[in-house]
C-alpha positions in Angstrom: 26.9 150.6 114.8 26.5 152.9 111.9 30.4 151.6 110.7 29.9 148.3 110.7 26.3 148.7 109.0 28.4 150.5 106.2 30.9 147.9 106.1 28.3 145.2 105.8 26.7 147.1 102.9 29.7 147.8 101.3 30.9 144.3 101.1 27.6 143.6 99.8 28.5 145.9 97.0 31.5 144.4 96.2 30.3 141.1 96.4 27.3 142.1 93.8 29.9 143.8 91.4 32.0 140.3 91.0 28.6 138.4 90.9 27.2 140.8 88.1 30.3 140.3 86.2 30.0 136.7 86.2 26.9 136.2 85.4 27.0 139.3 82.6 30.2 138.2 80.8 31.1 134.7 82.1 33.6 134.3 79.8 35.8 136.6 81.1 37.5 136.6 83.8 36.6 139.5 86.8 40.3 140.8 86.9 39.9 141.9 83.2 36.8 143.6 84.1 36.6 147.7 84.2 34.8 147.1 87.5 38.0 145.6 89.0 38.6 149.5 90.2 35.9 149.8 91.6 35.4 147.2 93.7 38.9 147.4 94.6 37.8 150.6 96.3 34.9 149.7 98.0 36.8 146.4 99.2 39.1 148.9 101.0 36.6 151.5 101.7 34.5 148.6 103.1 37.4 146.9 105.6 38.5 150.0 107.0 35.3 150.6 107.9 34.3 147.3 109.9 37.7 147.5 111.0 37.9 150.5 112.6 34.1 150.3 114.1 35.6 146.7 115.8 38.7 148.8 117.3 36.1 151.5 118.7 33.9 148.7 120.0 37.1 146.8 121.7 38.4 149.9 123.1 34.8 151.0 125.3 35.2 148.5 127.8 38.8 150.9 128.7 37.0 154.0 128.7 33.3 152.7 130.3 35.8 151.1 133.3 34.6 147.8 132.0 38.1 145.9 131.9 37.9 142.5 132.3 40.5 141.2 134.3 43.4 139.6 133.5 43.7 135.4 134.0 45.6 133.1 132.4 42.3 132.1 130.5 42.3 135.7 128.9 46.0 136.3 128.2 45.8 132.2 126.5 43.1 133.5 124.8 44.7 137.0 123.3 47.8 134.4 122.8 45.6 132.0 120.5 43.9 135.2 118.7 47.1 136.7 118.1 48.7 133.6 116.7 45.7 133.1 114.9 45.6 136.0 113.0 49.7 135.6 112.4 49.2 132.1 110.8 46.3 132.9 108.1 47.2 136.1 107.6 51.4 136.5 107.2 51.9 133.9 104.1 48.7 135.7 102.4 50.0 138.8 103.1 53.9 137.9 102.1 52.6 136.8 98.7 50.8 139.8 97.6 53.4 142.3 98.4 55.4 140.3 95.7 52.5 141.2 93.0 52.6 145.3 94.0 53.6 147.0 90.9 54.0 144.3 88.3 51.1 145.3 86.6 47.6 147.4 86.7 45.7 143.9 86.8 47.9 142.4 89.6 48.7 145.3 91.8 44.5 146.6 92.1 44.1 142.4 92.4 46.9 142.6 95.8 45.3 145.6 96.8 41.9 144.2 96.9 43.3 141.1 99.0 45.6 142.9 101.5 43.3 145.4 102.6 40.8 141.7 103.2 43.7 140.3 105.0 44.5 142.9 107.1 41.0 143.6 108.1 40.4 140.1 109.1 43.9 139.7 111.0 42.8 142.8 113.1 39.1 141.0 113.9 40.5 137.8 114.3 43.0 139.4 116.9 39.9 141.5 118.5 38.0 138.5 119.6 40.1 138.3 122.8 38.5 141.7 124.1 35.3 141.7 122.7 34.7 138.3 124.0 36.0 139.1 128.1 33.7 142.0 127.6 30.5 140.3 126.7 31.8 137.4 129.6 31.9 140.4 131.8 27.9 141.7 130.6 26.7 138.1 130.9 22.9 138.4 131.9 22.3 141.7 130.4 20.6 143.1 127.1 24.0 144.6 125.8 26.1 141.5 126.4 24.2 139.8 123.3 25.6 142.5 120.9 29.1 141.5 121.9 29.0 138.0 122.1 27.7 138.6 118.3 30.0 140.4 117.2 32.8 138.5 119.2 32.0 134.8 117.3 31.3 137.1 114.4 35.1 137.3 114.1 35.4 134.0 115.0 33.7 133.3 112.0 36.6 135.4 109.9 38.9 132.9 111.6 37.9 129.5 110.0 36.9 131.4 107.0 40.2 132.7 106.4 41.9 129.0 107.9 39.8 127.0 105.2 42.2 125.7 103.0 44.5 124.4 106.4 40.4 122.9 108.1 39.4 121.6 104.5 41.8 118.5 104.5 41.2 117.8 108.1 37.4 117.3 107.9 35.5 114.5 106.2 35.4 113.9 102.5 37.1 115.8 99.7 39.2 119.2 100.8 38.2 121.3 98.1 34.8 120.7 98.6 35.3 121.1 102.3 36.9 124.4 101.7 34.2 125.9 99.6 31.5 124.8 102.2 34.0 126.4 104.7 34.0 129.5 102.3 30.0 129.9 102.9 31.1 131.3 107.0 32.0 134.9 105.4 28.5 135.3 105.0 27.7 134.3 109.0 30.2 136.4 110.1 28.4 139.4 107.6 24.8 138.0 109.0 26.1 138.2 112.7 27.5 141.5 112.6 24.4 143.1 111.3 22.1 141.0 114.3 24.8 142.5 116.3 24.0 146.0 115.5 20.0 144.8 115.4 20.9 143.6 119.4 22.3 147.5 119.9 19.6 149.2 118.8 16.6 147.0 120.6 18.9 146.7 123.8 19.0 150.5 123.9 15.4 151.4 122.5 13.4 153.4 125.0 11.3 150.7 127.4 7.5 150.6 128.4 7.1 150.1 132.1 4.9 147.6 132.6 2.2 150.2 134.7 2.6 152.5 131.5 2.0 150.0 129.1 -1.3 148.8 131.1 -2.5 152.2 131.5 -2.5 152.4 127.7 -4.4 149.1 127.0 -6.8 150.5 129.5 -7.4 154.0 128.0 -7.4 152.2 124.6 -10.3 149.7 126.0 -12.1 152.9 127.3 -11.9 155.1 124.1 
């Protein structure tokens, strides 16, 4: 979990080098800001990260002989995930390629935005697995770090789908679309419980005749 902790923090970077920005010099716009670089690189630095912890994660169940089994529930579900990840992610992705070398501004701005896009599309897709797995764990201490991490990218899902859910909901879109815009921090909050889950799941245990032998000794001293 030592990735996606770096990922987490990383974004937490970025996210504090826009919001100093705005706060510093509100009157200016963060694209014409000499920290646009910067955070460009830690935006990519950050989703290649989380990304490539999620693949790692997705891809034990393969090498612990942890497959889940293939149903028609499971291969809908890659289905959905995959068309999922195809329908936010392709016009985002189709319009940014289009600003790639027509200026400094615009190209670090696409940059910045693909490598988000990408990242998302690849945990959107990774769902499917990481889900069947923690189906498959049900009952035990690990199966709580999966289903984390597995409605973590869910999370990325309607985050990234908020302008298409905003004018389906009650009330005004836009407004329903920033609310909607608030689920990039659960999906941040759930993949650092997920690595919390890991590391109490696997901490050494007490036995329960170990830990009353203690309290005794303790009483006696």
């Amino acid at each position: 979990m030592e990735r996606p902790a770096a990922g987490a923090l990383l974004s937490l970077v970025s996210t504090a080098l826009r919001s100093y920005w705005l706060h510093a010099v509100p009157d200016v716009p963060f694209t014409q800001s000499p920290l646009l670089p910067v955070r460009m690189l830690v935006v990519v630095l950050a989703n290649v990260s989380t990304t490539y912890a999620l693949i790692l994660l997705a891809m034990t169940y393969r090498q612990s002989g942890l497959q889940p089994p293939s149903s028609v529930r499971s291969n809908a579900l890659w289905v959905g995930t995959a068309v999922a990840a195809l329908a936010v992610g392709v016009p985002v992705l189709a319009t940014e390629v289009r600003h790639l070398g027509t200026d400094a501004i615009s190209t670090m701005s696409a940059v910045i935005s693909l490598a988000s896009t990408l990242a998302d599309m690849t945990t959107i897709l990774l769902v499917a697995p990481i889900l069947g797995v923690a189906y498959m764990l049900r009952g035990g201490r690990l199966a709580w770090v999966w289903w984390a991490m597995g409605i973590s990218g869910a999370m990325w899902l309607f985050y990234d789908a908020r302008m298409w859910l905003g004018p389906l909901l009650p009330g005004d879109a836009a407004q329903n679309a920033e609310l909607l815009r608030t689920l990039r921090t659960s999906g941040l909050v759930l993949l650092g419980l997920a690595g919390w889950l890991q590391r109490t799941a696997l901490a050494p245990q007490q036995s329960p005749a170990a830990e009353s032998s203690a309290q005794t000794h303790a009483g006696v001293s």
